[in-house]
C-alpha positions, 0 to 999 in steps of 0.5 A, a space after each residue: 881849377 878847370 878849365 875850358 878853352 873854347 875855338 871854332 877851329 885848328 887853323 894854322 894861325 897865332 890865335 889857334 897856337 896861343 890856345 894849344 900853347 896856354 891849354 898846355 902850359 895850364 895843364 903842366 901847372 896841375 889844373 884840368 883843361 879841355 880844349 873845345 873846338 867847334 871843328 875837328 882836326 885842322 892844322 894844329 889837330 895832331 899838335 893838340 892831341 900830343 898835350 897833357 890835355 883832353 881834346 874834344 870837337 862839336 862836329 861829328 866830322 867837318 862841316 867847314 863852318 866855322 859857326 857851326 856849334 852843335 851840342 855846344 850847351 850840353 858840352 859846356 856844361 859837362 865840362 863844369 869848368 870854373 872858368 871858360 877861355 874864349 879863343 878866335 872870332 867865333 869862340 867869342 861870338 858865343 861866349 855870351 851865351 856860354 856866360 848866361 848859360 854857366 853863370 857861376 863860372 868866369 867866362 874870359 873874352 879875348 881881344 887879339 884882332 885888328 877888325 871891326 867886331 860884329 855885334 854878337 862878338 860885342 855882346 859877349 864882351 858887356 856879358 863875359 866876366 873879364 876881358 884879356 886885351 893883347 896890347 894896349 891899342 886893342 884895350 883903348 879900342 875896346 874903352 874908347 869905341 865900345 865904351 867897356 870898363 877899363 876895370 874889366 880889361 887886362 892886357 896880357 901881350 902874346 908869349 914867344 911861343 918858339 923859342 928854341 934855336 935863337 941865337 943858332 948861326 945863320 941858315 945858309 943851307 936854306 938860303 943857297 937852296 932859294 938862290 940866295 947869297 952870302 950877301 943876299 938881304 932876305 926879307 921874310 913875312 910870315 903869316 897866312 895868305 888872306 887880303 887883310 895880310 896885305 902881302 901884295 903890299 910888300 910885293 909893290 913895295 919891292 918891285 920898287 927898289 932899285 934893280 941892281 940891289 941884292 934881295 929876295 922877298 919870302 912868303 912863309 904862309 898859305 891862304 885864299 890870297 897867296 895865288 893873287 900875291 905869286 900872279 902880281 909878283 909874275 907880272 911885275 917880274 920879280 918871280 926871280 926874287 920872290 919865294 913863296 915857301 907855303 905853309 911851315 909848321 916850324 917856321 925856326 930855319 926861315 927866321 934864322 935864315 932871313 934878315 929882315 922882318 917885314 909887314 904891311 897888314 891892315 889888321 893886327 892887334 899885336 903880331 905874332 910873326 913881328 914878335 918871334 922875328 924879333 926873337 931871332 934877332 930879325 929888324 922890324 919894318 912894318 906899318 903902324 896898324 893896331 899894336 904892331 908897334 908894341 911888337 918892336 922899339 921903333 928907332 931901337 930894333 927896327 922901324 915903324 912907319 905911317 900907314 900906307 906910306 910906300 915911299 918911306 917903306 922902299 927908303 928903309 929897305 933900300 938904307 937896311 939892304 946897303 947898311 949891314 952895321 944897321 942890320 946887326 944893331 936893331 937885331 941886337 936890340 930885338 932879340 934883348 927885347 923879346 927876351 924881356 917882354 914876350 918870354 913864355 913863362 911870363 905871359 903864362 904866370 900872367 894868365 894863370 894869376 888872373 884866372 885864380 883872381 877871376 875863380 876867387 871872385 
């Protein structure tokens, strides 16, 4: 089979490793893949050139456009693939025309955000072949708001996509390098610094937990947004307790050094970050927002809340902060569950068996 998987760029993101991850995983199993980026390089680019993959960019050198496809058609075709992957927000914006312009092959859209869709994005959705939902919030969103075929939607949930040093002992070379103790309770978020990340969330949320408790907030990410979250955590003090360790190609030794997973964004549809904590044995507590409560077991490996409701949030981080016994029973319970439900191999059979039903028909 071949294979193409369309992304406007190599950012640093979930949606961006899961395209280098299944291209990969998608070569190794015999078929021949090409990973099409609309702009060259990016965070990943070294990562994607290591793969058993052909790795080819639209732009002659970058634009910073993530829109911006030239010579798009012409590529598409080359290609000759039997089936076309659409990956990111831009990459699903064109992939009804990529759709009418290969007509025989299986264009696939996928639906891995919490956001509003525009309307090109939507157009490709009734014009695409087939639909890979990542939880089943976003399917009911795309049925039940857009009025899409239940028929046309798979939900394939996110592999671990890191899976390696799970059950090491804890990190205490990291954390006594970020003034933490034994007895520190580390929460960690990962993600990238945007508004709709709402890491400025966690930051008023912890400024109100009692002040003689032991604790330490880290940010793990970059972003438009960090410097706004590093100002708010200066003005209200917390610049003793509040870590931000920029970007991390391999996150591994932040998981294994933190306690608590921690998450207050406005969009999600299933989180990549709340699965790889679960992995490493990580509490969940986060807000009920698009599928981030099919990332844990509410009440088993971690707790979900309503969104919004800070005083229930600071309750649960201050009993998590105080109960070491509830800390160890949800991290046992989170790592059997990402064991069970997200593991790699999976999720990967899972989309190799719907591109072959999708290239028979």
């Amino acid at each position: 089979m071949k294979i193409l998987i369309v992304q406007d760029y190599l950012r640093s993101g979930g949606t961006e490793r899961q395209a280098v991850f299944l291209g990969a995983a998608a070569a190794k199993a015999g078929h021949e893949v090409t990973l099409l980026t609309f702009r060259p390089r990016g965070a990943l680019g070294d990562e994607a050139e290591n793969q058993p993959f052909a790795f080819k960019s639209l732009q002659p050198f970058d634009f910073h456009l993530d829109w911006f496809a030239p010579g798009l058609r012409r590529a598409a075709t080359e290609a000759a693939p039997d089936l076309v992957l659409c990956m990111g927000w831009m990459a699903n914006c064109y992939a009804g025309f990529i759709q009418a312009r290969l007509p025989h092959a299986a264009v696939v859209c996928t639906m891995q955000t919490g956001r509003a869709l525009p309307w090109l994005y939507r157009r490709s959705l009734r014009r695409c072949r087939h639909i890979i939902a990542n939880s089943l919030v976003a399917k009911r969103v795309l049925t039940d708001d857009h009025d899409l075929p239940g028929h046309k939607i798979s939900v394939i949930h996110n592999p671990v996509l890191r899976s390696h040093g799970t059950d090491a002992p804890r990190n205490q070379t990291l954390r006594t390098q970020h003034g933490a103790n034994p007895s520190t309770v580390v929460f960690l978020n990962v993600a990238m610094f945007r508004p709709a990340k709402n890491q400025r969330e966690l930051i008023k949320i912890c400024s109100r937990l009692p002040g003689y408790l032991d604790w330490q907030l880290w940010f793990a990410g970059d972003g438009v947004a960090r410097k706004n979250c590093e100002r708010l955590a200066l003005d209200l003090g917390l610049s003793g307790r509040v870590r931000f360790l920029g970007y991390q190609s391999d996150p591994t030794p932040i998981y294994q050094a933190a306690d608590v997973a921690v998450l207050t964004s406005q969009s999600e549809s299933l989180s990549n970050f709340l699965i790889e904590a679960q992995l490493h044995g990580l509490p969940a507590v986060a807000y009920n927002i698009g599928g981030v409560g099919e990332c844990f077991l509410p009440g088993e490996s971690g707790i979900l809340h309503d969104n919004l409701a800070q005083t229930a949030f600071v309750e649960t981080l201050d009993r998590l902060i105080r109960d070491p016994s509830l800390r160890r029973r949800f991290g046992i319970a989170a790592r059997a569950h990402a064991r069970s439900a997200f593991s790699a191999e999976q999720q990967i059979r899972a989309h190799l068996s719907l591109f072959a039903e999708l290239v028979k028909v």
